[in-house]
C-alpha atoms as a printed R data frame, in Angstrom:
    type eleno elety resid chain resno       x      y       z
1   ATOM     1    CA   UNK     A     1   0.000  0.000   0.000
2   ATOM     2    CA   UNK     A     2   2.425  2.580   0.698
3   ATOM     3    CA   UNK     A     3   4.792  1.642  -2.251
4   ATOM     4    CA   UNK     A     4   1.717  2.495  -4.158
5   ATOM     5    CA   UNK     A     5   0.846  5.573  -2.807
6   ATOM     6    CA   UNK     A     6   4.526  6.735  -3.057
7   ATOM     7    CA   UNK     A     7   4.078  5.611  -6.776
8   ATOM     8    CA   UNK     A     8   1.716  8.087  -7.427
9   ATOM     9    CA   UNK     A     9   3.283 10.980  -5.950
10  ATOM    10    CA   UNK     A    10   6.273 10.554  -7.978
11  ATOM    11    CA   UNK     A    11   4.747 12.150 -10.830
12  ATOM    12    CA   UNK     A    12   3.594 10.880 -14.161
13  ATOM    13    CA   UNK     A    13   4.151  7.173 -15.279
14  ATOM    14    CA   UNK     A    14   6.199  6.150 -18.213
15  ATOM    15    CA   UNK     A    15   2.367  4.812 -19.681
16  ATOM    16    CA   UNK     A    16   1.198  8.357 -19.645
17  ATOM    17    CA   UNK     A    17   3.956  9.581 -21.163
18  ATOM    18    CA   UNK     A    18   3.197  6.785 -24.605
19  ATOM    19    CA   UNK     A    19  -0.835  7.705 -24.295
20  ATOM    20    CA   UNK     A    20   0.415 11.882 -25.141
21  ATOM    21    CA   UNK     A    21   3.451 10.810 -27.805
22  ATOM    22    CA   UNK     A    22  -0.031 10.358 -30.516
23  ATOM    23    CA   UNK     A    23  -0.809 13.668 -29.584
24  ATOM    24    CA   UNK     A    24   1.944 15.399 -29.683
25  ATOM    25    CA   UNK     A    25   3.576 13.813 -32.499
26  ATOM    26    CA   UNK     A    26  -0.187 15.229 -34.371
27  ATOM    27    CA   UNK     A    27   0.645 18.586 -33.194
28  ATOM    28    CA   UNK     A    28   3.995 18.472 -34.716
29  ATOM    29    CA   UNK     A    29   2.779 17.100 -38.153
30  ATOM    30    CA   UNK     A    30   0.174 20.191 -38.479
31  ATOM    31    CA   UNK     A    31   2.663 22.582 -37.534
32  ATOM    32    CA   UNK     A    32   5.262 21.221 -40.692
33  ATOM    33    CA   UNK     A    33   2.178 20.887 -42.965
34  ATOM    34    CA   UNK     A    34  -0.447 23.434 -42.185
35  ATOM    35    CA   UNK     A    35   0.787 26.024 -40.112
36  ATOM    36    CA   UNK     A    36   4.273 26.367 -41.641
37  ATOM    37    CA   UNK     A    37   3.684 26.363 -44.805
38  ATOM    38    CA   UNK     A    38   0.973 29.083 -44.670
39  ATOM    39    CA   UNK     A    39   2.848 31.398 -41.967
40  ATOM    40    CA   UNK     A    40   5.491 31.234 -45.321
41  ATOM    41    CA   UNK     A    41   2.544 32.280 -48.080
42  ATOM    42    CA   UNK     A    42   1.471 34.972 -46.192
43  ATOM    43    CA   UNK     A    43   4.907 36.300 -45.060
44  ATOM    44    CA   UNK     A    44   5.501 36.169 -49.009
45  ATOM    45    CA   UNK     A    45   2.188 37.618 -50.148
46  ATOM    46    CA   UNK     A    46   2.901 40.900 -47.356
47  ATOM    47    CA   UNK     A    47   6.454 41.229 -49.434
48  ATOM    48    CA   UNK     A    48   5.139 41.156 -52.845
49  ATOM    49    CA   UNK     A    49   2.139 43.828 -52.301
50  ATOM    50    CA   UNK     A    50   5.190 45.935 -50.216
51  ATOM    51    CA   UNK     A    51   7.228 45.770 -53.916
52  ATOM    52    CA   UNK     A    52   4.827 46.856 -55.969
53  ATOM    53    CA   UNK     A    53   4.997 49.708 -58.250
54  ATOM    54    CA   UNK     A    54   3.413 52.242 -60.422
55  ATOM    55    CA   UNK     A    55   3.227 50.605 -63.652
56  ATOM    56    CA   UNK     A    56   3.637 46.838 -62.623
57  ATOM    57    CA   UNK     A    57   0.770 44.963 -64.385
58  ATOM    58    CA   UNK     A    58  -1.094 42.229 -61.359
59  ATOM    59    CA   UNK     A    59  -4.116 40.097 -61.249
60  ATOM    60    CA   UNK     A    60  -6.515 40.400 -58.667
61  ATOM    61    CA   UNK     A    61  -8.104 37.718 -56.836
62  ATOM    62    CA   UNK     A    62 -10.920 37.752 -58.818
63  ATOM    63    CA   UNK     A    63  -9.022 37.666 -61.664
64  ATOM    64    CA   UNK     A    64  -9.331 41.220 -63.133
65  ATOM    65    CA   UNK     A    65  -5.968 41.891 -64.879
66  ATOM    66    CA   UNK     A    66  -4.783 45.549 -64.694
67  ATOM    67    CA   UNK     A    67  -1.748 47.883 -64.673
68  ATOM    68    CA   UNK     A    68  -1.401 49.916 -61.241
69  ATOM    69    CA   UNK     A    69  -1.719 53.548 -62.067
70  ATOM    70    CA   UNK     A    70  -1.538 54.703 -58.627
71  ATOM    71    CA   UNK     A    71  -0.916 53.374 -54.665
72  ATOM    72    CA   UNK     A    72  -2.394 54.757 -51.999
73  ATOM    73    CA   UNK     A    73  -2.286 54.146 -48.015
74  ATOM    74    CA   UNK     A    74  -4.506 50.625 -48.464
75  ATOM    75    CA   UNK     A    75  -5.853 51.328 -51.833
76  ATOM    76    CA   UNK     A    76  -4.592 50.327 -55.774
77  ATOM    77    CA   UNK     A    77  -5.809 51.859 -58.865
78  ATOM    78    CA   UNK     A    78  -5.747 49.476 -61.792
79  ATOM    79    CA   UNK     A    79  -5.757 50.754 -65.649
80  ATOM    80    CA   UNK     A    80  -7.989 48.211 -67.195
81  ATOM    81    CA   UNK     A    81  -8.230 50.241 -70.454
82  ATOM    82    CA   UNK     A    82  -7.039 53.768 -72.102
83  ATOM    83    CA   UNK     A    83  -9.993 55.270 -69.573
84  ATOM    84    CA   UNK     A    84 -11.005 52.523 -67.883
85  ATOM    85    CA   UNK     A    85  -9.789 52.585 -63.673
86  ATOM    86    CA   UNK     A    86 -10.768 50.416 -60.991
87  ATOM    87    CA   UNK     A    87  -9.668 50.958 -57.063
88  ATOM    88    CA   UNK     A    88  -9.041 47.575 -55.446
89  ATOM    89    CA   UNK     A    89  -7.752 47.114 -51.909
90  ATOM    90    CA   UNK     A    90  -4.191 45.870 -51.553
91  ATOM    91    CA   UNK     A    91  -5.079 42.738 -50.431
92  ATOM    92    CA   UNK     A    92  -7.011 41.841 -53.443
93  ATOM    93    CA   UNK     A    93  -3.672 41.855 -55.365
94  ATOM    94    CA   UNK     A    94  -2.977 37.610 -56.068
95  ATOM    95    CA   UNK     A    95   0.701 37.050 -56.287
96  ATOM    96    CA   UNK     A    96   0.227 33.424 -56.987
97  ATOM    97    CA   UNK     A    97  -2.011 34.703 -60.322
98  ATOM    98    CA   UNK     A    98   0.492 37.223 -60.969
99  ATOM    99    CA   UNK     A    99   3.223 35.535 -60.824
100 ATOM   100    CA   UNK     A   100   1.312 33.044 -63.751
101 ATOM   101    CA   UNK     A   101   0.256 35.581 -65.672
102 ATOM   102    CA   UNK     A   102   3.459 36.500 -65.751
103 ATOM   103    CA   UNK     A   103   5.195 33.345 -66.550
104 ATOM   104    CA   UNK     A   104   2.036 32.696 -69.521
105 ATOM   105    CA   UNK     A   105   1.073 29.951 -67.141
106 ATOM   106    CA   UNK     A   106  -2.911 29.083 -66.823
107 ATOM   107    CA   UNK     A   107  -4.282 31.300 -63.858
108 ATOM   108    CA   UNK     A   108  -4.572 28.915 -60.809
109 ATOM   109    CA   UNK     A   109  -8.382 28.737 -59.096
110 ATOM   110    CA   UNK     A   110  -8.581 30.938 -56.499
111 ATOM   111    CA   UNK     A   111  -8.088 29.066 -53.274
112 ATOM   112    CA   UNK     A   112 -10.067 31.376 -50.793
């Protein structure tokens, strides 16, 4: 009886330890695959709508293709046509469908 109840006080058994090794080696599968990866595409979508300039031609997220006539605080305004302008938010600029536009690549779906 007492070697039990000194047992217990000792702290956590080696079997609880194997019951939370499932659980924690879950955790650190979803951080490499989910949370990594996007922390990454959204650190890399901030730096590409920080680099862009008067003049660079972008695709939205809708897909509306444009040249950016003019930047302002949160705003973009896109040259569609000679006299045709359109004032998208920043973070309606897709680098992913930029960048393949760019390349000549098929636009990818919108993911969102």
């Amino acid at each position: 009886m007492l070697h039990s109840i000194i047992s217990l006080q000792s702290g956590a058994s080696p079997d609880m330890i194997f019951q939370l090794l499932p659980f924690l080696m879950i955790l650190v599968v979803f951080y490499f695959f989910f949370i990594r990866p996007q922390a990454k595409k959204a650190k890399q979508q901030t730096a590409f709508i920080d680099e862009l300039g008067k003049g660079d031609e972008i695709v939205t997220a809708s897909g509306i293709i444009g040249r950016i006539s003019k930047i302002e605080d949160r705003d973009v305004t896109l040259q569609l046509d000679q006299k045709t302008f359109v004032k998208v938010v920043k973070g309606a600029v897709s680098r992913e469908m930029t960048e393949a536009y760019r390349k000549g690549d098929e636009v990818p779906q919108s993911t969102t």
